[in-house]
Every structure is written in C-alpha cells, then in structure tokens.
C-alpha positions as a Markdown table, in Angstrom:
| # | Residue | x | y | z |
|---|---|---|---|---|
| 1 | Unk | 28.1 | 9.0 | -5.6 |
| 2 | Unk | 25.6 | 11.6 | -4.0 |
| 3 | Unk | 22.9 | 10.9 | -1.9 |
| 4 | Unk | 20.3 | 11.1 | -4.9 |
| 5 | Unk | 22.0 | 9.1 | -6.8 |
| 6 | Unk | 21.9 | 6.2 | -4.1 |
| 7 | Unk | 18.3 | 6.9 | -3.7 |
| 8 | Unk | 17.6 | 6.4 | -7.5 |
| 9 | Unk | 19.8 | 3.1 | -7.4 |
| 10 | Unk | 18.0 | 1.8 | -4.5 |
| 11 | Unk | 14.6 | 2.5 | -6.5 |
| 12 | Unk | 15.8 | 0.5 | -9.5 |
| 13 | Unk | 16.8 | -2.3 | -8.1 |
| 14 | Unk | 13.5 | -2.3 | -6.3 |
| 15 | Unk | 11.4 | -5.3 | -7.1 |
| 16 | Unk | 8.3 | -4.8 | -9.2 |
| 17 | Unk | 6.0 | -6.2 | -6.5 |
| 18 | Unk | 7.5 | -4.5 | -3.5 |
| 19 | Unk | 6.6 | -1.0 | -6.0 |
| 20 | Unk | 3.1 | -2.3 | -6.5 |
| 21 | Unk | 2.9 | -3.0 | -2.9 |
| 22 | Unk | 3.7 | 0.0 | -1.8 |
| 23 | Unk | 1.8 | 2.0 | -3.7 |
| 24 | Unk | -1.3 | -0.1 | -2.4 |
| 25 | Unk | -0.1 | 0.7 | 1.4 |
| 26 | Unk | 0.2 | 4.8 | 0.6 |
| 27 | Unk | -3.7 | 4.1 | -1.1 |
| 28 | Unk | -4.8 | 2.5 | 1.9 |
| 29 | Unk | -3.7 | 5.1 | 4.1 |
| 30 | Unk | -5.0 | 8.2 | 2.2 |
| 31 | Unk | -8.1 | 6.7 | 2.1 |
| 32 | Unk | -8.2 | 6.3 | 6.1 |
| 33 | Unk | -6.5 | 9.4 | 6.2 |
| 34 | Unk | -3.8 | 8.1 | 8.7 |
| 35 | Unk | -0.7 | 9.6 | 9.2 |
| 36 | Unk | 2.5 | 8.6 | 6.9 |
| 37 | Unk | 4.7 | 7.4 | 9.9 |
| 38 | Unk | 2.3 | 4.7 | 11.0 |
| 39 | Unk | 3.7 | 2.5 | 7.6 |
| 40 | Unk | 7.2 | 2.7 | 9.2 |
| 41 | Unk | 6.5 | 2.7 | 12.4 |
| 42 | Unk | 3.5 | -0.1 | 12.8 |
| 43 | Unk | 2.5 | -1.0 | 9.5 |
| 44 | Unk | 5.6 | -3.0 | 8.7 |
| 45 | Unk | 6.6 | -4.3 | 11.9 |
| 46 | Unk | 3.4 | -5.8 | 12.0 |
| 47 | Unk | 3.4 | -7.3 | 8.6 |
| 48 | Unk | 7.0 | -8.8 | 9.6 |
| 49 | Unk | 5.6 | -10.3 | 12.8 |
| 50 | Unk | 2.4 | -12.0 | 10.7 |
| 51 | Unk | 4.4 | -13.2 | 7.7 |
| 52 | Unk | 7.3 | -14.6 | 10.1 |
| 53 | Unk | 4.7 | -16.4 | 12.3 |
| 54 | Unk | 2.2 | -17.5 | 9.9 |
| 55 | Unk | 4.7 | -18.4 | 7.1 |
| 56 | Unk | 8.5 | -18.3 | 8.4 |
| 57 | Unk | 11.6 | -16.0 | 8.5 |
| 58 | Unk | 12.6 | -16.4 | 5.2 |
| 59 | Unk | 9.5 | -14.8 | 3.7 |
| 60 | Unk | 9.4 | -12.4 | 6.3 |
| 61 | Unk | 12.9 | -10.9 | 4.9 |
| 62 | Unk | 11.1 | -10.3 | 1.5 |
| 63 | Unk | 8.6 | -7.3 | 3.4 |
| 64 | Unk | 12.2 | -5.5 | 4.5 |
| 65 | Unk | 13.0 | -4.1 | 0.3 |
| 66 | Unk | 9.7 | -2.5 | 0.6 |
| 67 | Unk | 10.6 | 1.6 | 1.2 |
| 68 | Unk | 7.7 | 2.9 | 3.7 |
| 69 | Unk | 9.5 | 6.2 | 5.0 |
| 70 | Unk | 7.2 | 9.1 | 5.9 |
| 71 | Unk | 8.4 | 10.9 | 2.6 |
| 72 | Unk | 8.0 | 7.7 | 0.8 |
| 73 | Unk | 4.5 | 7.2 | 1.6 |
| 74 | Unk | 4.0 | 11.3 | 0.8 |
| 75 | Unk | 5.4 | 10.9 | -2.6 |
| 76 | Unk | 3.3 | 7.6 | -3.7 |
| 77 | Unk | -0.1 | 9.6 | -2.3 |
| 78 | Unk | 0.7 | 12.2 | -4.6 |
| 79 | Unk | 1.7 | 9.9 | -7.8 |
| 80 | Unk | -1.4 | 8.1 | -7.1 |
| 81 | Unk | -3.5 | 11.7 | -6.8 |
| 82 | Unk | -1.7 | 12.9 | -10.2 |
| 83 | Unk | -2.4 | 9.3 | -11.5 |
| 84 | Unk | -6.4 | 9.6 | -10.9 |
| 85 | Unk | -6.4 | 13.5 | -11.9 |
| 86 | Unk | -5.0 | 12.3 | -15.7 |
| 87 | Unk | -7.4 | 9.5 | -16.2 |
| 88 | Unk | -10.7 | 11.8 | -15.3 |
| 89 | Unk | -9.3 | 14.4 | -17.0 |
| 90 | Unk | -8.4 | 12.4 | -20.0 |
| 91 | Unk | -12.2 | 11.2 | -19.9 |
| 92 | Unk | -13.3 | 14.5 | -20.1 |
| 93 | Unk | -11.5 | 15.8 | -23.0 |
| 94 | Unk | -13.9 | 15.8 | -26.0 |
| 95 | Unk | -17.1 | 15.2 | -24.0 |
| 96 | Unk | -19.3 | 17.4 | -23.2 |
| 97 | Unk | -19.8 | 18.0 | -19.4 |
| 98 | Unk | -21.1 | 19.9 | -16.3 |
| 99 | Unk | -19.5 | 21.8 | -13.7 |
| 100 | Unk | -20.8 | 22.3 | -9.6 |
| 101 | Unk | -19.3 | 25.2 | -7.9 |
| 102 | Unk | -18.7 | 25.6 | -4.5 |
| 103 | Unk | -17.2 | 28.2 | -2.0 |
| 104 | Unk | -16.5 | 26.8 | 1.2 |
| 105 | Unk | -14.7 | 27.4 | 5.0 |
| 106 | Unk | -13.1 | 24.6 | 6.7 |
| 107 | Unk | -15.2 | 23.6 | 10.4 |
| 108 | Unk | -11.7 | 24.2 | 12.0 |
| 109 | Unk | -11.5 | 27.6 | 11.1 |
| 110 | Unk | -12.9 | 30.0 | 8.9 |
| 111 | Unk | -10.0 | 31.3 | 8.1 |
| 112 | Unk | -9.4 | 28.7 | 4.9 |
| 113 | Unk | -11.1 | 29.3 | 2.7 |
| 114 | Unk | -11.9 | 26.8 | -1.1 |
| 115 | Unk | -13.1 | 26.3 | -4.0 |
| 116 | Unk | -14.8 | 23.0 | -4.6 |
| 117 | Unk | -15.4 | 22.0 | -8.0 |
| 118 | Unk | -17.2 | 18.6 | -9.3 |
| 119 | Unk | -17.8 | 17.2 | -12.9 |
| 120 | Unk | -20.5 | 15.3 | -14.4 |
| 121 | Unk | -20.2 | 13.5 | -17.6 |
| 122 | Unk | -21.1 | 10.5 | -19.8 |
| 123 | Unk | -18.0 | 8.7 | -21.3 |
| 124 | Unk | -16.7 | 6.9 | -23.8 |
| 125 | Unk | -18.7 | 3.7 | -22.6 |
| 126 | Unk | -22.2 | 5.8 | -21.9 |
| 127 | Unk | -21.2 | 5.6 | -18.6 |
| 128 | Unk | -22.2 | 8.7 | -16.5 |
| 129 | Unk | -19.5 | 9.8 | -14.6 |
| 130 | Unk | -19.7 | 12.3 | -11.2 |
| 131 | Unk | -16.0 | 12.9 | -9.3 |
| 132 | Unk | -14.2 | 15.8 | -7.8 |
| 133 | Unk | -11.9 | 17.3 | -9.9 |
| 134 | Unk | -10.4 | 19.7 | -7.7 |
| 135 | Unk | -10.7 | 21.4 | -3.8 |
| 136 | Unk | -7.9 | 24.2 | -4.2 |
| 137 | Unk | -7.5 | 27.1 | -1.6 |
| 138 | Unk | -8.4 | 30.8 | -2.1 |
| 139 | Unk | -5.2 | 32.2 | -1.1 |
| 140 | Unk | -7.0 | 36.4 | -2.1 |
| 141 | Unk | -10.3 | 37.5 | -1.8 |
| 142 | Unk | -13.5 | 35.2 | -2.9 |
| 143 | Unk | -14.3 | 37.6 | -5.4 |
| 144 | Unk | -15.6 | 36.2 | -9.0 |
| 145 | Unk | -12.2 | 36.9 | -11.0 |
| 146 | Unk | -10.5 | 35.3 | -8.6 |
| 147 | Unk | -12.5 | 32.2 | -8.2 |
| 148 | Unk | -12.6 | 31.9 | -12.2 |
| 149 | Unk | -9.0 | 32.2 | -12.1 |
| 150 | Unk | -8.1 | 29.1 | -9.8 |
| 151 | Unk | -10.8 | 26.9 | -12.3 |
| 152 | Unk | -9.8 | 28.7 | -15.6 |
| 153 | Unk | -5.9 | 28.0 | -14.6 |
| 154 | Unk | -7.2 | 24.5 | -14.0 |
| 155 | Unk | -8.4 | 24.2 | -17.6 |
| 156 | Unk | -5.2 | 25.6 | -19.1 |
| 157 | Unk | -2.9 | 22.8 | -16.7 |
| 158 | Unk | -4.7 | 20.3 | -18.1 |
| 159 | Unk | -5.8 | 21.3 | -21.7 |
| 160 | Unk | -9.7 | 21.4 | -21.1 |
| 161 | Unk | -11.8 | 23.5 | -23.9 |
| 162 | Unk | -14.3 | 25.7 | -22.3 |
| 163 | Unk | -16.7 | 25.0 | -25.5 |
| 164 | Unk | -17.6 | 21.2 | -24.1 |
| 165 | Unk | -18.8 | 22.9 | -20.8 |
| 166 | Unk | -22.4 | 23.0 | -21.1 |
| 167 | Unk | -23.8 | 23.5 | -17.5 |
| 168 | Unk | -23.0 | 25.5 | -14.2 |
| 169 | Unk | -24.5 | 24.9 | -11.1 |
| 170 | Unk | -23.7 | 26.6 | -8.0 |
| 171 | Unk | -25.8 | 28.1 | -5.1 |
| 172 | Unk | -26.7 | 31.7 | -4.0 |
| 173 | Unk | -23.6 | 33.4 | -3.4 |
| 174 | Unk | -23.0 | 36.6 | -5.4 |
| 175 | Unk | -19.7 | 36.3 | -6.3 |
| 176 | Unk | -20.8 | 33.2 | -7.9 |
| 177 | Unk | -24.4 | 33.0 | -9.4 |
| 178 | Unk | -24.1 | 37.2 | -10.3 |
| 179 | Unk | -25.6 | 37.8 | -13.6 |
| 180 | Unk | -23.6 | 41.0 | -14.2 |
| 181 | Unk | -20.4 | 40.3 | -12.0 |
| 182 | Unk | -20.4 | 36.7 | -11.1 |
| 183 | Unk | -18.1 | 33.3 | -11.8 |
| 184 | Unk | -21.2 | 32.3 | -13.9 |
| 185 | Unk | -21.1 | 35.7 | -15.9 |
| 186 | Unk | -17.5 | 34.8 | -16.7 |
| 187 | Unk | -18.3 | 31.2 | -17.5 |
| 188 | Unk | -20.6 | 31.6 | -19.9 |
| 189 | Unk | -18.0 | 34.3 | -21.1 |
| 190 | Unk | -15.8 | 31.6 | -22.4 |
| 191 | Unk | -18.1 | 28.8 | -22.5 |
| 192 | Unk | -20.9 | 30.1 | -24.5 |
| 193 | Unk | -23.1 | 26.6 | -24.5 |
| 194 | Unk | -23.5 | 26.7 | -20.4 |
| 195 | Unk | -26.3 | 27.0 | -19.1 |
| 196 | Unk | -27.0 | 28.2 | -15.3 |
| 197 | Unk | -28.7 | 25.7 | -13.1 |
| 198 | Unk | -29.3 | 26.4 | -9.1 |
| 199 | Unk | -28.2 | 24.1 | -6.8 |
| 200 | Unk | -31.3 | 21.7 | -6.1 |
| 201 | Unk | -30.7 | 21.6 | -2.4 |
| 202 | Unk | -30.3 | 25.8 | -2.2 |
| 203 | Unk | -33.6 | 25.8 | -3.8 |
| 204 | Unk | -35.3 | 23.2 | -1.7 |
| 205 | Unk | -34.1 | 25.0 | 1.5 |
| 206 | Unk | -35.8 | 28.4 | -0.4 |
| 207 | Unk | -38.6 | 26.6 | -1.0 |
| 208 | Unk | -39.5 | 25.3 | 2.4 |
| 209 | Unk | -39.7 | 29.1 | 3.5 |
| 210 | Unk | -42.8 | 29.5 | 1.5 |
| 211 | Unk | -43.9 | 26.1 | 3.9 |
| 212 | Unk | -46.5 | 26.9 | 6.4 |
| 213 | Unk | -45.2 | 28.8 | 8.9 |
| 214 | Unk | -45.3 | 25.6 | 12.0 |
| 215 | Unk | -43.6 | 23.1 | 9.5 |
| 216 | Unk | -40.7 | 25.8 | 8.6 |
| 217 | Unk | -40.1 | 26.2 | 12.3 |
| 218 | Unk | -39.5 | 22.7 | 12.9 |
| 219 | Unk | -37.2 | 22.1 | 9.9 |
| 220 | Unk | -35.1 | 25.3 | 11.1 |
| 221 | Unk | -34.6 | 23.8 | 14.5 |
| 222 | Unk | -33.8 | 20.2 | 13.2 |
| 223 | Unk | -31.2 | 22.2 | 10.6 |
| 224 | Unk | -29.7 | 24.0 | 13.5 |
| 225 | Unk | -29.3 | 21.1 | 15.8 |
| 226 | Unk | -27.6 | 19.3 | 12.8 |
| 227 | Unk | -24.9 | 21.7 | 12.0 |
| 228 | Unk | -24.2 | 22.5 | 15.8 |
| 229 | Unk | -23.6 | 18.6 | 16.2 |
| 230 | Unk | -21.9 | 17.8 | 13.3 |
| 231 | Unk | -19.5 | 21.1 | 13.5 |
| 232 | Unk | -18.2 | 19.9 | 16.4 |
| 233 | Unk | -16.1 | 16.4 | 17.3 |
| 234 | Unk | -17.2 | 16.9 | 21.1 |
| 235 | Unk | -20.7 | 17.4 | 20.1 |
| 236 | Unk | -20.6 | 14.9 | 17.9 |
| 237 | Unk | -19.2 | 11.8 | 19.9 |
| 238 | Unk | -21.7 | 13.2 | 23.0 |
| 239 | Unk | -24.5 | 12.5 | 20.3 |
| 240 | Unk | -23.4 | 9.4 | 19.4 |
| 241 | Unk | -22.6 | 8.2 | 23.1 |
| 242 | Unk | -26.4 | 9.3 | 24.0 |
C-alpha cells in the first residue's frame, strides 16, 4: 500500500468530530493569521495538558486522532477558503450586483502588485450583502486588458453573467476609470447595464482641495502623518508606545 493510500485510510477512519474540529482550529488560525506549525507544535500539546488535567487521561487520548500537521492545517484553510468562495458566489448568481475595483501595492514592497475586487448585493432574503470576492496578483503590467482579464477569468471559473453587473466603482487611475481605454470601458463592454460610480472617498479627498487653502493644509499634514505611521511596524508601535 503506497503512502497515499495510507493517508486516505487514515482520513476515513477519522472520526466526524475530530474532522469538524479540525477544521475549526485551521479557521481560527487564518483568522489570527498565525503560522500552520503552532497547531502541532503548541496548539495540541496544550489542549492534551488541559483536557488531561481538567478532565483525565482517558479523554485526553481522544485529542491525539485529530491530524494538525503544517500541510494539514494548509489544506483545511484552503477547503474552508473554496468553501466560502462557492456560497458568495452561489448568492450572486441571478442577482443583480456591484463591483469596487482596486489596484494596490503591498507596504512591504512595491514590487507586488493586486487587484482587489469587492461585491455588493441584496439576496435571496433582502439581505444586502458586501464581501471580498477576490485579491489576486498582477503577475504583467497594470494595464486595463490585463486587469479585466484576472476579473473576467474570475467570472468564467465561477459561471458569473456579466448582464447582472449593474455598477463599477473604482477611483482615479487611468488604467481603470479611462473612458476610451480603461477596465471600466471594457466593463461596460460586456456588461452593458453598469453604470460608473467614483469611489466616494477619492472624491472627498478631490473635494477638500477646493477647501480653503489653511483647512487643506492641515488635512494634508494629518494625511501624511497617517500613512508614514501606519506604513511602518516601527513607527507604528513607537506611536502607540507614546
């Protein structure tokens, strides 16, 4: 018997409950963004310790079936990131929705560069629903073709119909608010009921340079201090300590 083989046996025979809770601990760590070792390497040694203290050895022997390997934990946060893409995009399909566009470079380096997209919707229960639906890297140039390409691939992936699309909104940037040459010029290409919105913050930040000139000044400084802070962690915990 090969060594996938054993691995797939092992999976079967796992108990329903040790699955569930797994899944859970690979949730909880995404969402504190910790690496996947620490469920091998502290997350269950510690459970073992609690449940053998508080409750006895026996019931302490039940945590050892659960699998929390680094490639484990990998595969679950991906099952569970597959899981949540299929039930938002299921929700979309056949309503009518809105899409926010963003270019953006990570703090780190500007070297990576991505394209941000969120949806806004009302569902089946008139509930309105905002979420990301995708943050995937622009591996060529951030030219319009390109950028429609990652999100028009998107669609095709998941089976979306441009014709529910009914709103863009993105900022300032050529290559994506360009009446003649831009993503939304290609949008409205294949989605012919979307209309173009500006982003509301883009136009407030326009619209405080027609402030008077002494409460402009101000709100450029405070801006600047911000984003010098906040871009980086030494800053940042210098701030906070102060």
């Amino acid at each position: 018997m090969n060594k996938q083989s054993v691995l797939f046996s092992k999976f079967l025979h796992t108990p329903a409950k040790a699955r569930l809770a797994f899944f859970e601990i690979a949730c909880r760590l995404a969402k504190c963004k910790k690496t996947h070792t620490i469920a091998e390497d502290l997350v269950l040694p510690a459970a073992l310790d609690l449940v053998s203290t508080m409750i006895g050895e026996s019931a302490a022997q039940k945590l050892k079936v659960v699998p929390l390997s680094s490639n484990t934990i990998c595969r679950r946060i991906n099952k569970i990131s597959d899981d949540i893409n299929d039930q938002l995009v299921a929700k979309m399909r056949g309503n009518e929705f809105s899409l926010q566009l963003d270019e953006a470079t990570t703090s780190a380096s500007n070297k990576d560069a991505y394209l941000i997209c969120c949806v806004r919707f009302i569902d089946n229960d008139n509930n309105i629903v905002e979420d990301l639906i995708f943050c995937k890297p622009i591996l060529t140039n951030c030219r319009a073709h390109e950028l429609f390409a990652l999100l028009n691939n998107f669609f095709q992936e998941n089976n979306l119909e441009w014709k529910y699309c009914v709103c863009l909104c993105a900022d300032g940037a050529r290559a994506l608010s360009g009446r003649f040459g831009g993503l939304r010029t290609l949008v409205q290409g294949v989605a012919v009921k979307a209309k173009w919105t500006h982003c509301l913050i883009r136009r407030e930040a326009l619209a405080s340079q027609q402030l008077s000139g002494d409460l402009n000044e101000v709100l450029e400084v405070v801006v600047k201090a911000v984003n010098f802070i906040k871009a980086r962690p030494l800053k940042a915990r210098f701030f906070q300590r102060l």
